[in-house]
C-alpha positions as CSV (number, residue, x, y, z in Angstrom):
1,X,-7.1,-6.7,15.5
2,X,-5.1,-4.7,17.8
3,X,-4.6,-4.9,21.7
4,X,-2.8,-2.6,23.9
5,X,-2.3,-3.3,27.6
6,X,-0.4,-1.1,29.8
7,X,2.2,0.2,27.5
8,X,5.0,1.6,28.3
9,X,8.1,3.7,26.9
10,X,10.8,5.2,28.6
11,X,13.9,7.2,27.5
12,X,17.1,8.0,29.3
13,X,17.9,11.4,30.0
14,X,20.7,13.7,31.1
15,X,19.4,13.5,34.9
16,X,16.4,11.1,34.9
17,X,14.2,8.6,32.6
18,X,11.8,10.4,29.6
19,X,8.5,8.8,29.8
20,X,6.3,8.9,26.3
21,X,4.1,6.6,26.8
22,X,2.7,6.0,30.4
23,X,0.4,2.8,30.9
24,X,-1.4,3.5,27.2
25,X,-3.8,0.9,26.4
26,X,-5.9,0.7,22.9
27,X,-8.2,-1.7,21.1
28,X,-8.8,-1.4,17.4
29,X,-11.1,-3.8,15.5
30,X,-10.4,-5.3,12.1
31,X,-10.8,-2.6,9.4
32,X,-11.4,0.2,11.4
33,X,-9.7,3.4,10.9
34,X,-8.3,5.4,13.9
35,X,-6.4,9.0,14.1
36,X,-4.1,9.6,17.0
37,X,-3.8,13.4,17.7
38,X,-1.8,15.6,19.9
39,X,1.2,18.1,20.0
40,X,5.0,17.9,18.9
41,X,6.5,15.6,21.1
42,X,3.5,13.8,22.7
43,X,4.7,10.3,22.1
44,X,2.9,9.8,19.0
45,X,5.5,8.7,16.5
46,X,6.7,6.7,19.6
47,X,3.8,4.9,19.6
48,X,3.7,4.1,16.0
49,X,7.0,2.7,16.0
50,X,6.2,0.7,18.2
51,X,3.5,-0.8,16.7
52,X,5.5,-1.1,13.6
53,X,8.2,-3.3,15.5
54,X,10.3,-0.4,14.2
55,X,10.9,0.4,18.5
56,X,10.3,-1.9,21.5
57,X,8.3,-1.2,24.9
58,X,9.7,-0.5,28.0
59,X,6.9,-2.4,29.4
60,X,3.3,-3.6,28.5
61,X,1.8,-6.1,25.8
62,X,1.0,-5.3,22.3
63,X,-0.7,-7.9,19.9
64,X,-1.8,-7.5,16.5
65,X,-3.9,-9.7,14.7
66,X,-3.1,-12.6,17.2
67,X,0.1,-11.9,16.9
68,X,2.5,-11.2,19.9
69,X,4.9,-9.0,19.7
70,X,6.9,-9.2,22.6
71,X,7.3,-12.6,22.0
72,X,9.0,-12.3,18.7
73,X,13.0,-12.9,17.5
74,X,14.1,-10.3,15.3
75,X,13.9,-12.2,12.5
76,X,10.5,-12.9,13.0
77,X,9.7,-9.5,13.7
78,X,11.1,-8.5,10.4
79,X,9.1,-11.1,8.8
80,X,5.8,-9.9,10.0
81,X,6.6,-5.9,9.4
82,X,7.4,-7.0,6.2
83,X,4.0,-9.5,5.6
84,X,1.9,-7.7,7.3
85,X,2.6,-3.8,8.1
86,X,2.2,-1.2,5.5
87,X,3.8,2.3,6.3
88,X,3.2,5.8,4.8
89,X,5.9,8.2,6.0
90,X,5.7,12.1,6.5
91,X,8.9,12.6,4.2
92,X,7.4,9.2,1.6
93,X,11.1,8.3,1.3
94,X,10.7,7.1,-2.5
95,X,13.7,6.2,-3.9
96,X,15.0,9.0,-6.6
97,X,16.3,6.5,-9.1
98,X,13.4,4.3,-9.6
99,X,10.7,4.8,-11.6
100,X,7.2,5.2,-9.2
101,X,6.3,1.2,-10.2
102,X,9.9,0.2,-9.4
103,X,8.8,2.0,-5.9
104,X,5.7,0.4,-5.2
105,X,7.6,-3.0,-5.8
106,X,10.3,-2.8,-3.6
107,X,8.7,-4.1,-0.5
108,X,8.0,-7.2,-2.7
109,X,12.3,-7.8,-2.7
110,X,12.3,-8.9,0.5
111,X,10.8,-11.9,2.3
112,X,10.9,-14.7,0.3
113,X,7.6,-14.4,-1.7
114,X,7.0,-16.8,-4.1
115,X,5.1,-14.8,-6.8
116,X,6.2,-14.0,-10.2
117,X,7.9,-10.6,-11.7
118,X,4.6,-10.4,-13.4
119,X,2.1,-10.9,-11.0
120,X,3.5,-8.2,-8.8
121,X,3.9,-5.5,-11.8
122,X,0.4,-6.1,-12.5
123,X,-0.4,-5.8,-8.9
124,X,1.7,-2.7,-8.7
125,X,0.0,-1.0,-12.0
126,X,-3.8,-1.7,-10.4
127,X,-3.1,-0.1,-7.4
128,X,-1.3,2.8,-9.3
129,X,-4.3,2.7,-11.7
130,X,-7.0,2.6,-8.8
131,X,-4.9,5.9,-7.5
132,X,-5.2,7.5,-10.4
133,X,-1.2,7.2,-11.1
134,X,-1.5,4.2,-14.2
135,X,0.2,7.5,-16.7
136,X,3.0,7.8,-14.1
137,X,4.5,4.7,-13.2
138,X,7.2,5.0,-15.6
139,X,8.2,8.2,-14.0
140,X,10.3,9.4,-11.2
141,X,9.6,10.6,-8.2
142,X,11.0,14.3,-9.0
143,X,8.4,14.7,-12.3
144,X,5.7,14.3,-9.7
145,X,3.6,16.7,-7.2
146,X,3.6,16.4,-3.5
147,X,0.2,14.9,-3.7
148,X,1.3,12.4,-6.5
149,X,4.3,11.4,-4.3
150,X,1.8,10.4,-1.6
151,X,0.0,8.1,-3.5
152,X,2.9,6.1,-4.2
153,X,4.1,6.0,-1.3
154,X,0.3,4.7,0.0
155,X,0.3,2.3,-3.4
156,X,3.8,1.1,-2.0
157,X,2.1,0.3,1.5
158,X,-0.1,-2.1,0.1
159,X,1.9,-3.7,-2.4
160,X,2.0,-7.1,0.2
161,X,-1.5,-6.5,1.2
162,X,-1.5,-5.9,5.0
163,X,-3.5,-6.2,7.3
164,X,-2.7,-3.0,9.3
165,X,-1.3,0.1,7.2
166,X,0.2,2.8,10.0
167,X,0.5,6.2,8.3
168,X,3.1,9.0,10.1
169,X,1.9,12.9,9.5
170,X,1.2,11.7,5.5
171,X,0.1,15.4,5.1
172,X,3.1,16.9,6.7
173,X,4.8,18.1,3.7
174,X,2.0,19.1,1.4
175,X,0.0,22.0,1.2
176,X,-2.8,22.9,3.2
177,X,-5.0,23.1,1.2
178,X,-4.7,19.5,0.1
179,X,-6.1,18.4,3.3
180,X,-9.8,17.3,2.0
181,X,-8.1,15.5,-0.9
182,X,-6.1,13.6,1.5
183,X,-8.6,12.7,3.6
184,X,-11.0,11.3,0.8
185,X,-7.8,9.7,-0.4
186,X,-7.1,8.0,3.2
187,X,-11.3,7.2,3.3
188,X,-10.5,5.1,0.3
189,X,-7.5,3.4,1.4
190,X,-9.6,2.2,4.4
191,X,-12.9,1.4,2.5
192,X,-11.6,-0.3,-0.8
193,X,-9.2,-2.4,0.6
194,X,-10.5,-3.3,4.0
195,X,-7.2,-2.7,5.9
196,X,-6.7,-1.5,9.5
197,X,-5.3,2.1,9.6
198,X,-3.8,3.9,11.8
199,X,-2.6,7.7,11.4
200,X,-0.8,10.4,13.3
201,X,-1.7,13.2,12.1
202,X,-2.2,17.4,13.0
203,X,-4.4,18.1,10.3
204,X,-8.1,18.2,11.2
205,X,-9.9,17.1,8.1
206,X,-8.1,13.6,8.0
207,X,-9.1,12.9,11.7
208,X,-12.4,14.1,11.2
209,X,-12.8,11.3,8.7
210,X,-11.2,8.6,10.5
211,X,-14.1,6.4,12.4
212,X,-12.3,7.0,15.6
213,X,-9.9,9.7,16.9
214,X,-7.8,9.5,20.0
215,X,-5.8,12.5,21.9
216,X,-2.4,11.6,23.5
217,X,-2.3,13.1,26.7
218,X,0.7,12.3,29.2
219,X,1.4,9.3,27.5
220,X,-2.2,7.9,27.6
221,X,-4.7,7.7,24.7
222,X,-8.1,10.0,25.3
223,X,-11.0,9.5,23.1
224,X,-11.2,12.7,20.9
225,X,-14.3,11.9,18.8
């Protein structure tokens, strides 16, 4: 699903080049969940971006369900983030003047889809139901708990039905002590609807429940579990 050879990123600095990642290679099968791990400033939301054509490589291949990236316009690159990436930000970055369905929708807007207004509100209400959200989606994002913002913001990343869902620090800006819900919550997202996730993350209990977990060391990937 996912193939990494030799990547590379580089930054410019004041007096010489920042390297992030340095020669990072990764395979991920189809449906498999992985956590990447490691301290501020590792490369690890570098990497992501990347893999969410949201940043470009200094060097190396990346290819994602037979897809190349490095061979892609930016049009098409759009396309495919839109069709088939699904993102779950630290911050969730709902919008404050829609209501939590309008939310989940708005990655529908774009990219041509041919479906109607109704199939994708019905869409948008099962996956706000199967979250346990179907009493909120008339609300806005202010009436709702930091956990309760997260799953919108998850039900929003699979509104287009991806095949790779890439979540950044999702429990950055909740409590602690939500961790274990969070990481049954992530378990779901992985086993019910069969995507590919991958998550940065510096909280334990969600890479302890992700089938894989990888450390970033030097700008290489180490296998952490």
């Amino acid at each position: 699903m996912i193939e990494i050879r030799n990547l590379v990123k580089k930054y410019p600095g004041p007096t010489e080049e920042v390297t992030a990642l340095n020669g990072l290679d990764l395979s991920v099968g189809k449906g498999e969940s992985v956590a990447i791990v490691g301290p501020s400033g590792c490369g690890k939301t570098t990497l992501l971006n990347i893999l969410g054509t949201l940043d470009s490589p200094t060097s190396g291949s990346i290819s994602i369900d037979g897809a190349d990236l490095g061979e892609m316009e930016t049009d098409a690159r759009a396309r495919f983030r839109n069709r088939s990436l699904g993102f779950v930000f630290q911050q969730h970055f709902l919008l404050p003047q829609c209501t939590v369905r309008e939310n989940v929708i708005m990655p529908r807007l774009a990219g041509g889809w041919e479906e109607s207004e109704d199939a994708t509100r019905d869409r948008a209400d099962s996956l706000l139901d199967g979250l346990g959200l179907g009493h909120r989606s008339e609300h806005r994002p202010y009436q709702l708990s930091g956990g309760e913002r997260l799953r919108v913001a998850i039900a929003r990343s699979l509104i287009n039905r991806p095949s790779l869902v890439l979540a950044d620090e999702p429990t950055g800006s909740l409590d602690p002590s939500l961790g274990e819900q969070v990481a049954d919550l992530f378990a779901q997202l992985n086993s019910q609807h069969g995507v590919t996730l991958i998550t940065v993350t510096h909280n334990a209990a969600l890479a302890e429940r992700m089938g894989v977990a990888y450390r970033l060391v030097e700008g290489k990937l180490e296998r952490a579990s």
